[in-house]
N, C-alpha and C positions, 0 to 999 in steps of 0.2 A: 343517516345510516351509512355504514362505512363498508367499504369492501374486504377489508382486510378481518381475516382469522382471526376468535380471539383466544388466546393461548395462554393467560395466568390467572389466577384469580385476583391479582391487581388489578388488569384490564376491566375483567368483567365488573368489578368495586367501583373502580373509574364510571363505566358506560352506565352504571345504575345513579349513582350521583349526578351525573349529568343529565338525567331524565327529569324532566317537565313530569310529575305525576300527576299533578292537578291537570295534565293536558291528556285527554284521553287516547288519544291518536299518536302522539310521543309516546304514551307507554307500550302502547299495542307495535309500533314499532319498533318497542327496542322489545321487547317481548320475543317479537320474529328476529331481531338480530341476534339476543342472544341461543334460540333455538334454533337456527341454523350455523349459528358461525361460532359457538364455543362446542368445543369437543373435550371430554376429558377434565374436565375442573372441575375439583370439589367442590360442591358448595353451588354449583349451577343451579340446581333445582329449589333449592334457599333463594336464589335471586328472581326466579320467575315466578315463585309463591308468592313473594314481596311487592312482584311487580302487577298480579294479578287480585292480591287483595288491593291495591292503589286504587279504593274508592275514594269519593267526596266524602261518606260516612265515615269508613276508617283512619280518614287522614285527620277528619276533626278531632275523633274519639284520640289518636296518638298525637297528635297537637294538646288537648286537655289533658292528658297523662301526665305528658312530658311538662307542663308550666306549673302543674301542681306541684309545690311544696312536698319532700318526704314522710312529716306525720300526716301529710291529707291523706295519701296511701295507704293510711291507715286507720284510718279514721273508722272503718264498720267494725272492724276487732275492738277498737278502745270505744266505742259503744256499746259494743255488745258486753262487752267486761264490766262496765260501770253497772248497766243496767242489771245486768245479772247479780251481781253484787248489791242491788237496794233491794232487786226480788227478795237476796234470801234474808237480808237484812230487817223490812217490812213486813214479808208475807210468812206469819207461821201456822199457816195451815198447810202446807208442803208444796214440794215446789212440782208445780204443773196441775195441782190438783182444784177443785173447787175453790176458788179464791174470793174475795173482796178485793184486794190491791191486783190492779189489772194493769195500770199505768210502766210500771216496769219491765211488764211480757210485752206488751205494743214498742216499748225504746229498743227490744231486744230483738223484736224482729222487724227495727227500725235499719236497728245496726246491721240486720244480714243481710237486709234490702241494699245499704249501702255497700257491703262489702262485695255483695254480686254487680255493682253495676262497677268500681275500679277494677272486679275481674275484668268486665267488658272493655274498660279503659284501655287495661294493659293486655289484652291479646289483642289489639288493634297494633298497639305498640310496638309486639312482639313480632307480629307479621311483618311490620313494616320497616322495623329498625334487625332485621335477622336474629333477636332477642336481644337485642340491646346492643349489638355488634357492630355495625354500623349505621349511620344517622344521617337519615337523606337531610340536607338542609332546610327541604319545604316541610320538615315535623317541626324545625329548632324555630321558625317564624311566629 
């Protein structure tokens, strides 16, 4: 912890980078450094939400966001797309109604299963990296 003021939101970019998050005790300290010794910087309250989501959970969940591949990202929209598409393809007793072809409504809320859980990915993500603004080095590991 340092004595000194901090006074741009350079600084404060810098002392968050520099934080050990995976150390629980570093971030609580810099926690207190930046709410005591930044005054006035936009964006302060962005660094101490970042630095207070800096769990073991959230850092794994924005570590797997971030190593995935761009179409995995997407991966529950383009099943749910497919799937939806053999439903109306296969099933024509209408769609949601009394069916026989079930197998395409289970892919479909296969796909939504998945798409809620890269939501979860990426608000880890979001927390962590100020929405993608800056990128503590212990997410890029």
């Amino acid at each position: 912890m340092t004595n000194v003021i901090i006074k741009t939101a350079e600084e404060l970019k810098q002392i968050y980078l520099e934080t050990d998050i995976n150390n629980i005790s570093d971030v609580q300290d810099t926690l207190k450094e930046i709410s005591e010794k930044a005054y006035d910087i936009k964006g302060k309250e962005k660094y101490l939400e970042a630095l207070n989501a800096a769990t073991p959970a959230n850092i794994a969940k924005a570590k797997r966001y971030n190593n995935a591949p761009t179409p995995a990202r997407y991966l529950g929209w383009g099943l749910m797309v497919v799937f939806f598409a053999m439903a109306m393809m296969f099933d024509d007793s209408g769609l949601f109604e009394e069916s026989t072809v079930t197998w395409p409504y289970v892919g479909f809320w296969i796909g939504i299963g998945t798409q809620i859980y890269i939501a979860v990915l990426k608000s880890a993500w979001d927390k962590l990296t100020l929405n993608g603004s800056v990128i503590h080095p212990a997410i890029k590991k």
